[in-house]
N, C-alpha and C positions, 0 to 999 in steps of 0.2 A: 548449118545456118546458125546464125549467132541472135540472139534476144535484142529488141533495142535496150533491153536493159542492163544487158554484158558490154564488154568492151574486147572489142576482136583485136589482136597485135597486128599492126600494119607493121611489114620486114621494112626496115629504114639502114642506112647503109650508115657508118660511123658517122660519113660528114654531116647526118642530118640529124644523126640521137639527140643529142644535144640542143636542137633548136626551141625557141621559148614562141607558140602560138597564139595568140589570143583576138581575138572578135571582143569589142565593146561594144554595148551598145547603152546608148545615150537615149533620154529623151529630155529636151531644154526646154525649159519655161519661156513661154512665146517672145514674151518682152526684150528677153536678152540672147534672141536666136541671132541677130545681126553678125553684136557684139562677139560671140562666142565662135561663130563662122571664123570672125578675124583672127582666134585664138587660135582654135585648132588647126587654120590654114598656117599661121606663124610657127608654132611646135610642130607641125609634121614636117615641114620645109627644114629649120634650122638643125631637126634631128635626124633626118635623111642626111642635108650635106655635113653636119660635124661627128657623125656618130658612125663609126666605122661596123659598129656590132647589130646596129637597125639595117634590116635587108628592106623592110618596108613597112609604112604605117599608111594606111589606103583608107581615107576617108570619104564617106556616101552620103550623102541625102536624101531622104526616101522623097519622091516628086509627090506623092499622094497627101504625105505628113510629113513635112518640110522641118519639122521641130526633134522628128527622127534620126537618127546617125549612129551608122553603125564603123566602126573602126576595126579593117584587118590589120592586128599589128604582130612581127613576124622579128625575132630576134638572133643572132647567132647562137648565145648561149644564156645561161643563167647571169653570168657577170656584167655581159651587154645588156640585158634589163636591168639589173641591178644598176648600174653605170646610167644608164637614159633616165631611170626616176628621181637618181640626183642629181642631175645637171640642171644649172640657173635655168636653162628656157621651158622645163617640163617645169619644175617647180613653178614657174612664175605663170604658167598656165594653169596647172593644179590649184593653185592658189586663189588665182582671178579669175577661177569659172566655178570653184566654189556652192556658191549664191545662184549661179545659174542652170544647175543641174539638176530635175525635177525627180529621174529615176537612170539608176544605171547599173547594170545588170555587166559581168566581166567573164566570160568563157571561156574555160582554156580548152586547147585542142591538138588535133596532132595532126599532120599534112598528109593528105592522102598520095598524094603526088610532090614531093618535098623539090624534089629537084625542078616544077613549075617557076618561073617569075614573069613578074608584070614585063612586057618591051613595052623599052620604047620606040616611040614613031620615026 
């Protein structure tokens, strides 16, 4: 049995060593929760369809505390993040939500089940 305080190696097959995991989580300052909705619904759309190395970026609302949001975002490698934090539509989000970010907290992590993805309907 392993401690929560260890970290147990999940066996991951080459196609998935490599993948870059992370959970955000956001809390936004009520006033510019609209605004910032528009934001993240824009950068996770345009970096889905332009970003060949985003497998996915899954954004939540929590319904209890709506000013919550937590972000699965899922990469192919290091260079594909690296690649999505410089592109004009993250930066111009990074940038324009700034001011609207109250607390945010960045987790990295590793895929329990890697070969999992979202379908679609």
């Amino acid at each position: 049995m392993v401690a929560c305080g260890q970290q147990k190696q999940v066996e991951l097959s080459t196609d998935y060593d490599s993948r870059i995991v992370r959970i955000s989580k956001l809390e936004i300052h009520e006033e510019y929760l609209d605004e910032y909705l528009t934001f993240v619904g824009e950068v996770g759309r345009l970096s889905f369809e332009r970003e060949e190395g985003v497998i996915t970026l899954f954004s939540v609302q929590e319904k209890e505390r709506p000013c919550h949001i937590t972000i699965l975002e899922i990469y192919r490698d290091r260079a594909a993040y690296e690649h999505h934090i410089a592109t004009p539509h993250f930066q111009h989000y990074k940038q324009g939500t700034l001011h609207m970010v109250k607390d945010l907290q960045l987790i990295d992590g590793t895929a329990l089940v890697p070969e999992m993805k979202i379908k679609e309907e």
